[in-house]
Each structure stands twice: as C-alpha cells, then as structure tokens.
C-alpha positions, -999 to +999 in steps of 0.1 A: -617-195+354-626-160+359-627-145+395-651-123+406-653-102+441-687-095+453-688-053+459-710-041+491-712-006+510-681+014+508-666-007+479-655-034+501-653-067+492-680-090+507-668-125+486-651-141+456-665-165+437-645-181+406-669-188+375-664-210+345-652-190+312-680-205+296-703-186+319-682-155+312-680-157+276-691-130+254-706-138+215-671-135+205-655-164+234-640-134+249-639-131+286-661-105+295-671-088+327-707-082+320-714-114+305-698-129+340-723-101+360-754-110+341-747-148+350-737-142+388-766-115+392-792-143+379-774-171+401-772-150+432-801-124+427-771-094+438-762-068+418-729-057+422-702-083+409-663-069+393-644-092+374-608-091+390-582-077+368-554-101+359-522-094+365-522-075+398-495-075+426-527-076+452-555-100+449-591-094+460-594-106+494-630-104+516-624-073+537-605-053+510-613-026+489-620-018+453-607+013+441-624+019+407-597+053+401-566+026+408-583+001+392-572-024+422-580-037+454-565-025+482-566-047+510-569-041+550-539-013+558-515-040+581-503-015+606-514+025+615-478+033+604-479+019+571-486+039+539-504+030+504-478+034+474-504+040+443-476+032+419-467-004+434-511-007+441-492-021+483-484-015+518-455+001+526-439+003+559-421+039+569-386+021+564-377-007+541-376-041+550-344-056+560-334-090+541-324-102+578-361-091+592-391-114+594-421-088+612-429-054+611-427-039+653-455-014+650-448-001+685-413+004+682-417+016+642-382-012+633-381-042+618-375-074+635 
C-alpha cells in the first residue's frame, strides 16, 4: 500500500488516503507517484495528491504541512515555545526532555 496526503491552500494536508500498489504501479511495477496521482485525480476529480515518502520520523497527518524544500511534513507546532529542528524533520522543546518527565508545561517553559 502506498499512502497519499491530499495537498490544499498553503500546502496543508486536507486527507490521506492509502491506495493499492497495483493502482500505483508504473509500466515497470515500480511504485510511482504520478501513476498513484493520475489514478486518485480520476477517482476523486482533485488535483493535488503527494505520495508520502517512506521512511520519515514524521507521518502526514490532516492539519500538517508539506514542505516540498524538506521534503517532509511538518505537522501542527505543539507548543509556541517549541522550535522546528530541519535536521531531525521534529519539534523540539527549548530544553530536552527529561527521562523522568511525561508533559511539556508551556506556561512554566519545564518539563513535568
């Protein structure tokens, strides 16, 4: 099965829909992402449709966002605080997480 993430305004992620590899097949039985468009675009009459990457830390989720430069999706930032780390394609939090710590206390900026 091949995922693929629905793309609206704004690069954000409307839905994802998982299709057969034998509707994503190219000539060659490779999975390929415009073979898996063209079949989603003439199911659903829309457009924009990105095969997910395999292989990332951070799955495509509705309400995240496809960043075509990172090759990612970045999903809703969790906390005003936290900071995007392009290298790990995540969330980080202004101090590391404690292996004692379950939540992240975005008032007080600790760990908890």
């Amino acid at each position: 099965m091949a995922t693929f993430c629905k793309i609206g305004f704004n690069a954000k992620v409307l839905n994802t829909i998982e299709v057969s590899d034998a509707d994503c097949q190219d000539a060659d039985g490779n999975i390929d992402q415009e073979t898996g468009r063209q079949f989603l675009e003439a199911m659903t009459k829309y457009p924009n449709w990105i095969l997910e990457p395999t292989g990332l830390k951070v799955r495509a989720s509705k309400g995240s966002t496809w960043d075509e430069d990172q090759e990612c999706f970045i999903p809703k930032k969790p906390f005003a605080s936290w900071i995007w780390d392009a290298d790990l394609k995540c969330w980080e939090a202004p101090t590391p997480r404690p292996e004692d710590c379950d939540y992240w206390d975005e008032d007080n900026q600790v760990w908890k």
